[in-house]
Structures are given as C-alpha cells and as structure tokens.
C-alpha positions in Angstrom: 80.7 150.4 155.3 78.0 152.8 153.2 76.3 152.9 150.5 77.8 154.4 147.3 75.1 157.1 146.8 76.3 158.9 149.6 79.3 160.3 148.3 78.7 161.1 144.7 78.2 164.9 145.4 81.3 166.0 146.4 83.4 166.0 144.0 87.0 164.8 143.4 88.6 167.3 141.3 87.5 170.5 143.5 88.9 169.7 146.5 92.2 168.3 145.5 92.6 171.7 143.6 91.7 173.7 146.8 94.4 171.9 149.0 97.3 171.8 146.2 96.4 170.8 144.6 90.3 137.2 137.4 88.0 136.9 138.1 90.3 138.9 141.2 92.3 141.2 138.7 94.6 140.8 135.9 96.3 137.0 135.3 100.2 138.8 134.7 99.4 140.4 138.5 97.7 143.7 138.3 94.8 145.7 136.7 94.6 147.5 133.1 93.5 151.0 132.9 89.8 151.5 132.7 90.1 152.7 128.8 90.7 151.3 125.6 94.0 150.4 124.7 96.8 152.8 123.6 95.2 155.5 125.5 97.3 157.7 127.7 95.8 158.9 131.0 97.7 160.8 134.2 96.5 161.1 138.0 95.4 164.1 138.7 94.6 163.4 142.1 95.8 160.7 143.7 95.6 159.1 147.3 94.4 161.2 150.1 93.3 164.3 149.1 90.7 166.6 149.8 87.9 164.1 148.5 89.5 160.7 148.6 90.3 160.1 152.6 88.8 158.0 155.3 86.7 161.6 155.8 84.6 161.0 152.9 84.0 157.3 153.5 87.0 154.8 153.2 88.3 155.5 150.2 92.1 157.4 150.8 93.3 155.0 147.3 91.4 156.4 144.9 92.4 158.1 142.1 91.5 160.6 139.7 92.4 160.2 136.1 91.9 162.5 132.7 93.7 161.7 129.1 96.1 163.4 127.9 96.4 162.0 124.6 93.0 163.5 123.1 89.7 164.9 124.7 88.9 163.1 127.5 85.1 164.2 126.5 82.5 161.1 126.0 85.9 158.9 125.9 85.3 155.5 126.4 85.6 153.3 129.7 86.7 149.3 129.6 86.2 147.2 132.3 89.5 146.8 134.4 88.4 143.2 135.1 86.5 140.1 135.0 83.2 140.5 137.0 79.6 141.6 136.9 77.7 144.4 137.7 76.9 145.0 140.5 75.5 148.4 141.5 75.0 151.2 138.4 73.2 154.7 138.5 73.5 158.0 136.2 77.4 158.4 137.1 78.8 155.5 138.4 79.3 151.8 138.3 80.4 149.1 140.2 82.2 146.3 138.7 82.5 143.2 141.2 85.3 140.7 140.6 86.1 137.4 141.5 87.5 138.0 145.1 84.3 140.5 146.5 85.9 143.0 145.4 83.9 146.2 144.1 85.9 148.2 141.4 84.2 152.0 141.6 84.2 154.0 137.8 82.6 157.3 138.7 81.8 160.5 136.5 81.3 158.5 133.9 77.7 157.7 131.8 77.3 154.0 131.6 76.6 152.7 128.4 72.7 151.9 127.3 73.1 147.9 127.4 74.5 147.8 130.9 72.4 146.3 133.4 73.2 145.9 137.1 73.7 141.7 137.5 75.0 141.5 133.9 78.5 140.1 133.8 81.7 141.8 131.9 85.0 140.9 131.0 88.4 143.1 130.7 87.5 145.2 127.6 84.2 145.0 127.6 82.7 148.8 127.0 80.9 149.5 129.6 80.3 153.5 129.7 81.6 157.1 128.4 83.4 159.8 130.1 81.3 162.7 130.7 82.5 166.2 129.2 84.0 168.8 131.4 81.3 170.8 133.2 79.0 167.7 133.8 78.1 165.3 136.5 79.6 168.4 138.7 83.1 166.8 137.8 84.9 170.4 138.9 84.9 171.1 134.9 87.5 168.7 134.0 86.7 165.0 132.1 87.9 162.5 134.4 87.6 159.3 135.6 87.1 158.5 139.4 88.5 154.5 139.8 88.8 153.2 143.5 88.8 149.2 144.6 86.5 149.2 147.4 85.8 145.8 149.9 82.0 144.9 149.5 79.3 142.3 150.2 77.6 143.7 146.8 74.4 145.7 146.8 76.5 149.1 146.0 77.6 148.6 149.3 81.1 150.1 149.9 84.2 149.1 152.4 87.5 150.6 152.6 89.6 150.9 149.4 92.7 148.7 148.7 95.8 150.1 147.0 96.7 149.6 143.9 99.6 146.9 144.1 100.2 143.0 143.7 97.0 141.5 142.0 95.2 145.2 141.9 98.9 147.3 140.8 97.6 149.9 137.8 99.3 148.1 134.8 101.1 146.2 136.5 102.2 149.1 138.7 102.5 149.0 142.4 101.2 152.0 143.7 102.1 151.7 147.1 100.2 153.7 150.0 102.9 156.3 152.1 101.6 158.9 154.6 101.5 162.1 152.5 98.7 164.2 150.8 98.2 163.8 147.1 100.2 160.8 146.5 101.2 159.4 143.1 100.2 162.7 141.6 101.4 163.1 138.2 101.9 159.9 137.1 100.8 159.0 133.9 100.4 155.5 131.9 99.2 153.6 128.5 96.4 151.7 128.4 97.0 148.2 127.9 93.5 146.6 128.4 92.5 144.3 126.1 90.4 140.4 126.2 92.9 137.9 128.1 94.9 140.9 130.0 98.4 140.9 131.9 100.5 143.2 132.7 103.2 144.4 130.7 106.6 143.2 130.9 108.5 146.9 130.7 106.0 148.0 133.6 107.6 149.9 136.4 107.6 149.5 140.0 106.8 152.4 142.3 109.6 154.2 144.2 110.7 153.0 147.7 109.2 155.5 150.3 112.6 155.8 151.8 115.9 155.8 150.5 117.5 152.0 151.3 121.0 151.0 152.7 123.9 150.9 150.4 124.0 147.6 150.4 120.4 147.3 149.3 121.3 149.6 146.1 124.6 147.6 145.0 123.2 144.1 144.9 120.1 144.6 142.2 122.2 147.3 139.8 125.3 144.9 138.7 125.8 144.9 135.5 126.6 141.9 133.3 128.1 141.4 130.0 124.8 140.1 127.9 121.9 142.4 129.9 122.7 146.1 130.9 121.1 146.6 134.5 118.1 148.6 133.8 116.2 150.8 136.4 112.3 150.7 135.8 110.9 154.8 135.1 110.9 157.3 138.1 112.9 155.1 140.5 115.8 157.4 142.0 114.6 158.7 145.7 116.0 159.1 148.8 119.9 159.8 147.7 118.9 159.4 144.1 119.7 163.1 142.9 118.9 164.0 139.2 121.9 166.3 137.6 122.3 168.5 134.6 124.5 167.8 132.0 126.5 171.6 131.2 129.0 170.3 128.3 129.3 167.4 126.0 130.7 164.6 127.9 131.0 160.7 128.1 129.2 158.9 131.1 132.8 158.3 132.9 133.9 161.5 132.6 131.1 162.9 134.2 131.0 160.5 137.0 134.7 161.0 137.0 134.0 165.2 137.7 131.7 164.6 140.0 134.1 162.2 142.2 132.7 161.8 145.7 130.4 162.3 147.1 128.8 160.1 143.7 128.6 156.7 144.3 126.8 155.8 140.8 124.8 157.4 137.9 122.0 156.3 136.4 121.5 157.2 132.3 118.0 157.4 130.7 117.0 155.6 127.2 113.9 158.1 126.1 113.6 155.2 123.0 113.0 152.1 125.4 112.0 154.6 128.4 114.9 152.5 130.8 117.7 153.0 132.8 121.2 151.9 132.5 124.2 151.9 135.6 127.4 153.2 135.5 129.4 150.1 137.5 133.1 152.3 137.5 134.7 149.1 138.5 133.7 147.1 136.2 131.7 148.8 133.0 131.1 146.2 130.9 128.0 147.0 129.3 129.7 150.2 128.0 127.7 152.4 129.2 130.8 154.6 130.5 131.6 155.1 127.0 127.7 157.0 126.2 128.4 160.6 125.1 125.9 162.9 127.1 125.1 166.4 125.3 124.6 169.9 127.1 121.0 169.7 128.1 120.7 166.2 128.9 120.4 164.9 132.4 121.0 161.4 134.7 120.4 160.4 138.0 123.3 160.6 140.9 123.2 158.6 143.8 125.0 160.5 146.4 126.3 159.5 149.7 124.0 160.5 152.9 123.7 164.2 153.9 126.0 165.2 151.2 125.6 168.9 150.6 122.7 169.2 147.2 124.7 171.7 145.1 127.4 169.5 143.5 128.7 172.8 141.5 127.5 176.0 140.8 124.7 175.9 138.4 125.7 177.0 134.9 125.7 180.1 133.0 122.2 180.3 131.4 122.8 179.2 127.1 121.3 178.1 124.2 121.2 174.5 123.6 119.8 172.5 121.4 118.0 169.0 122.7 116.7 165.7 120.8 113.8 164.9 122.3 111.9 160.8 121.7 108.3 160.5 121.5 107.4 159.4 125.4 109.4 160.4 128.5 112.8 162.3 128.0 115.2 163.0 130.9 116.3 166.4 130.2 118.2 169.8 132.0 117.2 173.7 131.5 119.9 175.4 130.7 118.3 179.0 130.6 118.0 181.8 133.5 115.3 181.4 136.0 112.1 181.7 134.4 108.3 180.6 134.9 108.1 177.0 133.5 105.4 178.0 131.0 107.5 181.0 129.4 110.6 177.9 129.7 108.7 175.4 128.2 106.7 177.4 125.4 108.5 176.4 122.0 108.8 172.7 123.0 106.4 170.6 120.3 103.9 168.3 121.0 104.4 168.3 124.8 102.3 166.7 127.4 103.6 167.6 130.6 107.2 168.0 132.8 107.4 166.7 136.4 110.4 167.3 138.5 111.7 165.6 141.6 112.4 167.8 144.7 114.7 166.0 147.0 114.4 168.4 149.8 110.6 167.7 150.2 110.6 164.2 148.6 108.0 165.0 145.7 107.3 165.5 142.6 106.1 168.7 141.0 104.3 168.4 137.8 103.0 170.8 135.2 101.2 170.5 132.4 99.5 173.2 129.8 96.6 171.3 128.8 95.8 171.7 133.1 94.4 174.3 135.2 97.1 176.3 136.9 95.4 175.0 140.4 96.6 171.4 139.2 99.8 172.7 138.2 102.6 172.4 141.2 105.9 173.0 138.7 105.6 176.9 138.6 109.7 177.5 138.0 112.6 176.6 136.3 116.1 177.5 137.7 119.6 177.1 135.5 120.5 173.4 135.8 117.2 172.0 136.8 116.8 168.3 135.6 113.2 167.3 134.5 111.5 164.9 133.0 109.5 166.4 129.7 106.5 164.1 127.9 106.2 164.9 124.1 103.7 162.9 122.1 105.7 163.3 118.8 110.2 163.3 118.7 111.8 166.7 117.7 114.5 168.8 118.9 114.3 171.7 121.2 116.0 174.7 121.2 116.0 176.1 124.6 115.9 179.9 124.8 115.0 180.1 120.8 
C-alpha cells in the first residue's frame, strides 16, 4: 500500500522515453475513456515501463495517454465511472467506484467545483489536461489513468488491468510479461451519461499464437454474416503481406499456396475483418479485388520460413485511403518512415507488427522521435496508417 503523494514526482513520460521508449465500471462490461466523447487518444506508455512497475509503487497497469485528434492542452477529463471523490490535490484525483476501487487521473488540473467526498457519474467533468511543459509531465499533455485497490483516504494498492468490468472501451487489455505493453494503441472516446461499451470494440490479441484447431472453429463463415476479426488480432502465425499487383482475394491465396492456411482482408470503412474459407467462400469474399499497395493478414503454418517471395521492385502506386485505420503495403525502396510517409494527408500515425519480436512499432509525426519505434520502411512492408480525413496516396510522388 502508500499513499498517492509519493509518487507524483517522477514522471511517466520521461522514463518510458529513456528505456524505448457501476457503481464498479461500465454496465456493457468495461470503462470509457476519461474524455469527452468523440475524442481520440493513444498510449504512449503503456504497462511496465520505466515509471509504471511494481518499482514505483504497484502500479505496472497504468497507462499513459495524449490526443491525437487536437491539442491535448487544457483538454478536458470525464469521469470513467460512477463514484465519488475520494482523494484530490493540484495534479491528480482519485475517483472511487462502487467495488473500492480507486481510479487514478494524474497530470491533470481538477476542475474548481470538485471537492474530495463529492460524488460523480460517467461524464461528469471533472478536471483539464495540463499543457505540455507543466506539472513536470516530460513536456508532453497527457493523461496518467491507473485502477488502483484502496481502502480510500488517497491510499493506493496494486493496479488491476484493464479487462472484463475495467477493459478500456470495452477493450481487454490483458497483462503479458514484456516492457511497454499495449504501446500504440489508440481509441475513441465513447463516455457519455448511462455508458456501455461499444458493440464494434475489439478484443486484445492472444499473447501466444493458438492451436489450429483453436483458429478454424471461431472464423467459419456463413452465408447471412461474413466472419469478422475485431482490429489488430493476427499474432503468433498471423503474418501481414503486401499486395504487389491487382488481384482477387483467391488468386492471391491461390499464389501463395502452402504454407497459407487462410487470409484475413481489412474493411478501412467498418474498420473489420473478413476470412477467406477456400473450401467453402460463401460470403464472397474470394471474389474482393485487392490493388497494388494494399495489404491482408496470412496465417501461415508453424516455423514456415517469413519471406514468402522476394519483396518487389520499388514503384509508384497509387492508394485509397478511409478516414480511421487502413491496412496498407510500401511499395517504395527502403527509406526512413518519415521521408516514406511525408505526402500522406491528414495522418495520425502508422504501427507495424514485427513477427520476429512479437511487437508493434509505432510512429507518429505529431511525437517525439524518443516515442517513435517505426524508424524504416523496407519494399513490401505491410502497415497499418491512421488518417483523420479519406484521400488517396501516391506513394513515391
């Protein structure tokens, strides 16, 4: 146990950059973002880094979040939950919900008509982001959010993870052994009065990559509802491939031939995922024409060997690209993600899955490069790029 004042001075942002960087919770199974709704906000340091770890007091779940939609400056905080307040200062608040637990909002201001004992619901405003530069946030606006156990008083236990009745919109963001997990991600604010969590939400990947037999029997597809695969799924054996020519689903899969056992095509305008069932495609999804520059997901038998085919001859291509998340492949030479990325409009970030470490890299130009961990592009990469607004790309323009 201690007390929360303890550990306000170190600060979350500088040391995650220096290593690499209801009442219970919400009725649909989960917690809202602590903003207002429509508001976009990424981790920017996740579990167990350099300031959130058992080393600086019990908290390796918390998280580090900053908006990318807009200025994160004097932006407003919600209350995630139902509860009242139980410990407040000039940075942080405690909001204590209906199970004991303390929900932890730090680097923020609170608002002038909070009052420690005074009870909030989800929504309620209850304080302001503070500006880069102050409350010795490591000079960027974020908000520090952690679910602590606590017998009140600003007194702190360990943190729980954010999954089943405390997942992050509805988001189960489940604890694995590794520094700076769940780095990256990023999520719309859904909070609002009378709260549950969204119906499109998506689970977190698997730590480990399951049996075959565990993959088959949740992707068939039937005839009325194409299987969908919730956002950032594909691990273990999940591969993501670049398309080189225009192509149908089936032909690709059909090129590939073994080792593929399935692919997995993105939707950027409903942000889901459709299977390829060879034996039986129903849903037509074999019949979807892929364009040079597009990308899916492979799943490819155990150990195979990573290069399916020499990657292609850099080109020019031209991509579509949806307001939100868009599965795409560089089809350029090798070249520093910014200089890759430069002429793409409106863009939030990129991530990229690395299946030989089994992580994400992420890069963003609104971030400093120490947050950054995407520094490269090679020819054939798949990525994932965020744009706020739709427009086409020209690569190498």
């Amino acid at each position: 146990m201690l007390l929360i004042t303890r550990w306000l001075l170190p600060l979350c942002l500088i040391m995650a950059a220096l290593i690499t960087l209801t009442t219970a919770a919400g009725a649909g199974g989960g917690v809202p973002l602590p903003a207002p709704t429509g508001t976009v906000w990424q981790i920017v340091a996740g579990y167990n880094t350099g300031s959130h770890g058992d080393h600086d007091g019990g908290d390796p779940h918390a998280i580090d979040i900053v908006r990318t939609d807009a200025s994160g400056d004097w932006s407003p905080v919600w209350s995630p939950v139902d509860g009242v307040i139980s410990w407040l200062d000039g940075n942080c608040l405690t909001i204590q919900d209906g199970r004991g637990y303390a929900h932890l909002l730090c680097h923020i201001s609170p608002a002038a008509h909070v009052h420690r004992n005074m009870r909030v619901r989800v929504g309620d405003e209850v304080g302001y982001v503070f500006p880069a530069g102050y409350d010795a946030n490591g000079g960027i606006a974020h908000i520090h959010y952690a679910i602590h156990a606590s017998p009140g008083d600003g007194i702190l236990g360990r943190t729980v993870q954010f999954t089943g009745d405390y997942a992050l919109e509805g988001r189960d963001l489940a604890w694995r052994d590794e520094g700076n997990l769940h780095y990256g991600l990023e999520f719309t604010s859904s909070n609002t009065s009378g709260w549950t969590a969204p119906p499109t939400s998506s689970p977190e990947p698997p730590a480990r990559e399951p049996s075959a037999t565990a993959h088959e029997e949740p992707h068939k597809t039937t005839t009325q509802h194409p299987q969908t695969i919730a956002a950032d799924a594909p691990l273990g054996g999940w591969r993501a491939v670049g398309v080189r020519e225009d192509t149908t689903v089936t032909a690709l899969y059909q090129q590939l031939s073994e080792p593929i056992k399935a692919l997995v095509v993105h939707n950027p305008q409903r942000d889901t995922y459709e299977r390829l069932d060879p034996s039986s495609d129903s849903s037509g999804v074999g019949d979807r024409s892929l364009m040079a520059g597009q990308a899916v997901w492979a799943l490819v038998e155990p150990d195979a060997a990573w290069l399916l085919f020499p990657p292609p001859e850099p080109r020019q291509v031209t991509v579509t690209l949806f307001a939100g998340v868009n599965l795409i492949s560089w089809q350029g030479p090798d070249r520093e993600v910014a200089a890759a990325l430069d002429n793409v409009a409106h863009l939030s970030h990129a991530y990229q899955y690395d299946p030989r470490a089994d992580a994400w890299r992420f890069w963003s130009p609104n971030m400093p490069d120490a947050l950054n961990t995407l520094s490269e592009l090679s020819s054939g990469d798949a990525l994932y790029l965020v744009v706020r607004v739709g427009s086409t790309w020209t690569q190498l323009s």
